[in-house]
C-alpha positions in Angstrom: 67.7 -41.9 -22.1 70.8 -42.8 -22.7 72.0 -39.7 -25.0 70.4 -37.6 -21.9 72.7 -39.5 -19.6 75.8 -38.9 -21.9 74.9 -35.3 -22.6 74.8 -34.8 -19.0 78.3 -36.3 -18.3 79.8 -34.2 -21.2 78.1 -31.1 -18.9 80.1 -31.9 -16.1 83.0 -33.4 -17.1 83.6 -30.4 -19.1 81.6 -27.2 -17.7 80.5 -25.1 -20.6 81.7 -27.2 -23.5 78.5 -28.3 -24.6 77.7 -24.7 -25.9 79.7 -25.4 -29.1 78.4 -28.5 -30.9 79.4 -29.9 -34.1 78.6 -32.1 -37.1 81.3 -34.3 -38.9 79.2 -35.9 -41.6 81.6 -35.5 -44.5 85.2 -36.9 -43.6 84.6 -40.4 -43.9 82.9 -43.3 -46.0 82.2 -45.4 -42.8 81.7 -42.9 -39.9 80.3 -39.7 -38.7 80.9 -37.8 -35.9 79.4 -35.5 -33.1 81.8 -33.3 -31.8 81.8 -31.2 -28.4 84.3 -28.2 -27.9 85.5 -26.0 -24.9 86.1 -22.7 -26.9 85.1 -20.8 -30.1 86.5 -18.0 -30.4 87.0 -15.4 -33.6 86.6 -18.2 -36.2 88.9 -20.4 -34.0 87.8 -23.6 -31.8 89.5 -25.7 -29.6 90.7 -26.9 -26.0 89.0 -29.7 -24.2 86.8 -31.9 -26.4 84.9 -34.9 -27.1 84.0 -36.7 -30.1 81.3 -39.3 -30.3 81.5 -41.5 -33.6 78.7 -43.2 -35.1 78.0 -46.0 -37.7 77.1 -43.7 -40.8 74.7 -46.5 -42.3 72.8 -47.4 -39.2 73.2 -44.4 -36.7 74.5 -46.4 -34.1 76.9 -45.0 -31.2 80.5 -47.0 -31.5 82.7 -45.2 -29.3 83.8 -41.5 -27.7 87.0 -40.3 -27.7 88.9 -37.3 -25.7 91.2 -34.6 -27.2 93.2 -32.5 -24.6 93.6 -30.1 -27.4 91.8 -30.3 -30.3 92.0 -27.3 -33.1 90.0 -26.0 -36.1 88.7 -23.3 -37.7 85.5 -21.9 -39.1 84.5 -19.8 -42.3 83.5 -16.2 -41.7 80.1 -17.3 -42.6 79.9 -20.0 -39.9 78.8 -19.1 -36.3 79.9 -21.7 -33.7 76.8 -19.8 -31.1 74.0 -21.2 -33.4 74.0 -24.4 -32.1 74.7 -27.7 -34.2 77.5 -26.8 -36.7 78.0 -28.8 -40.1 82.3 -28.9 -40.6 83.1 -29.6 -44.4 85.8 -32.3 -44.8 88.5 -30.2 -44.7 87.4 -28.3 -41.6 87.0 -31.1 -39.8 90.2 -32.4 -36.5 89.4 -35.9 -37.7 91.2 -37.8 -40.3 90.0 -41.2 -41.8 91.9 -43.3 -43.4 93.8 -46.8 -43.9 96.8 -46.2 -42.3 98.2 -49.8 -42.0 96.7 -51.2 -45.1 94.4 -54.1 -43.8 91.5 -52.9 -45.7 90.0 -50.7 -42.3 89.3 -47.2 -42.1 91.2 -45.7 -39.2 91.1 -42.6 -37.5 93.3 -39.6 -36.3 92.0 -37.0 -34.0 93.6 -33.6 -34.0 95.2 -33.0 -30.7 97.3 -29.8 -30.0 100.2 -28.6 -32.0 103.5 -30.3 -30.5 104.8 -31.2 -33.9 108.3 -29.2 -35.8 107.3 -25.4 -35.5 104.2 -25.7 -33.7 102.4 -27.6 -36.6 99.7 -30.0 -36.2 99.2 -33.0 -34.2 97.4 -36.3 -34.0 96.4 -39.3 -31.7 96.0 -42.1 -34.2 93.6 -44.7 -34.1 93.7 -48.2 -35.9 90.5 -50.1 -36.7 90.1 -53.2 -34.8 86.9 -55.5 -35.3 83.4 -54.8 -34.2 83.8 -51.0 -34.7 86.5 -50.2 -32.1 90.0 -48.8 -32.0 92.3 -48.6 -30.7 95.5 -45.9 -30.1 98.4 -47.0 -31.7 101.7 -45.3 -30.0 104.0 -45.7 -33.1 101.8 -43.5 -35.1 100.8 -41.4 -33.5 104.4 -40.3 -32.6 105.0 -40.1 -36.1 101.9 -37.6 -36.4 102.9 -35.7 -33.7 106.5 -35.3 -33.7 107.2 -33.9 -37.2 105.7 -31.7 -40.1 102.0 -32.3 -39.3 100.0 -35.6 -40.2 102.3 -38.4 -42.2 100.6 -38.7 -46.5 99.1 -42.3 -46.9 100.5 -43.8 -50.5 97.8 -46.6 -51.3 100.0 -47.6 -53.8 103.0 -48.6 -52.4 102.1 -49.0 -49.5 103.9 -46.3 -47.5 103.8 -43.4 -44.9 105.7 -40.2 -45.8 106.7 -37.4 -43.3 108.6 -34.3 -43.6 111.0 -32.6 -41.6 112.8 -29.5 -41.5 115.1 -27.3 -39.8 115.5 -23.8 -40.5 115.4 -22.1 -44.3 117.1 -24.8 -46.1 116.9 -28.3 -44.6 114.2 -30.3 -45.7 114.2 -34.0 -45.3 111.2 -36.3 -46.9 110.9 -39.8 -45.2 109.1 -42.8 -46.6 108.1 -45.7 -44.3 106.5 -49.3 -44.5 104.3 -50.6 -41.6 104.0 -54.5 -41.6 101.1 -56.8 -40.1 102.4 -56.0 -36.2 101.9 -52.3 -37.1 105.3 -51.9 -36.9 107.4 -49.3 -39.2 110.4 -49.3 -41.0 112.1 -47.0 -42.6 112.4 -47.4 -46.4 114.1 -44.5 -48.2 114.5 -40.8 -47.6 115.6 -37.8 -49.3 117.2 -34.3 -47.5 117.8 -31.2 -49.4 120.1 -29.3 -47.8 120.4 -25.8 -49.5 122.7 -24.3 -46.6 125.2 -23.5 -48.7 123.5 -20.9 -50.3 124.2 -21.3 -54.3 124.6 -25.2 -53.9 121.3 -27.3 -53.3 123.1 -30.6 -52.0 120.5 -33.7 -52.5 121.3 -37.1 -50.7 119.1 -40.1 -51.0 118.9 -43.0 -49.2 117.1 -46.4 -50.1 116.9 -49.9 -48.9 117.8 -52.4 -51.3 118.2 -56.3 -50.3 118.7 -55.4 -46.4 121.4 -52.6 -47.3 120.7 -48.9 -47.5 122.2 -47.5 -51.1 123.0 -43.9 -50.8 123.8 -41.2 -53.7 124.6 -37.4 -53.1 124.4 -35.3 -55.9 124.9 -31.7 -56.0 122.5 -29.2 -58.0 122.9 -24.5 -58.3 120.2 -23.8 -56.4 118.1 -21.8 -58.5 118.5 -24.7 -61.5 116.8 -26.9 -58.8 114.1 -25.1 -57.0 113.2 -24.5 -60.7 112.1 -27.9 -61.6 
């Protein structure tokens, strides 16, 4: 009764949505997903959409989240009009992960494409007890406003984003987050090839509280070689 009830709201809260249904059973050691979408069209799906996450052990409902604009795309074997649709992991608008490091697996849900040049971005969700999240506005800023979704480094602990402006300005930057979810900026590297036959290569780390910075210069085809 109470998956009638919700299939029913999803009906009129978003009027012809429910046509394209899919299955996100692969992106995540923890969760699965059930995902309704607006529009499928030509291999492409998107617009108004909700995702319903479940406990992948136990098949219990947690929560349901909202995407303004969510966007993905299909195989040209896969038709969105058959009805429940499985998306592979790489397919799929949501990304798990443990974005702060406290041993949870969060979540980021694909939502539009405001980032540099129209590329991807995310509403990011930490992991809070019980099976809930949360939205956390920090990160998903930093998923939204640059080069697509930030790269998690388990290792050392850091988020990485790109930038970049035009041809030849590129700039990598490597953050920490601490217990408050709060990030810092740790080091950085820009390569800045505007000068044609010179590839110009400054770096910037934080050692002890002060940033230490090195510019080197490089020919640019001697660079993009290695």
């Amino acid at each position: 009764m109470k998956n009638l009830f919700l299939f029913v709201l999803l009906l009129i809260s978003f009027p012809g949505m429910a046509q394209f249904k899919f299955l996100a059973n692969n992106c995540s050691n923890q969760y699965k997903a059930k995902i309704f979408v607006e529009n499928c069209d030509n291999g492409v799906c998107g617009g108004k959409s909700t995702i319903i996450l479940y406990d992948k052990i136990s098949d219990k409902e947690l929560e349901t989240f909202h995407s303004a604009d969510l966007d993905f795309s299909l195989s040209e074997k896969q038709d969105a009009k058959i009805g429940w649709l499985e998306l592979s992991k790489y397919q799929s608008p949501l990304i798990f992960g443990d974005f702060n490091f406290d041993g949870k697996e969060d979540m980021a849900i694909r939502n539009g494409s405001q980032g540099v040049y129209i590329s991807p971005s995310y509403d990011v969700y930490l992991a809070r007890t019980n099976n809930r999240f949360i939205l956390n506005t920090n990160l998903t800023k930093l998923a939204s406003e640059n080069l697509g979704m930030f790269e998690v480094d388990k290792k050392n602990k850091l988020l990485t984003i790109e930038q970049k402006d035009g041809c030849c300005y590129h700039k990598t930057i490597n953050y920490s987050i601490d217990v408050k979810n709060k990030l810092t900026e740790v080091s950085s590297v820009i390569e800045d090839s505007t000068a044609g036959d010179i590839v110009t290569v400054i770096t910037q780390k934080k050692v002890g509280g002060k940033t230490a910075r090195t510019v080197k210069r490089f020919k640019t085809d001697e660079y993009y070689k290695q």
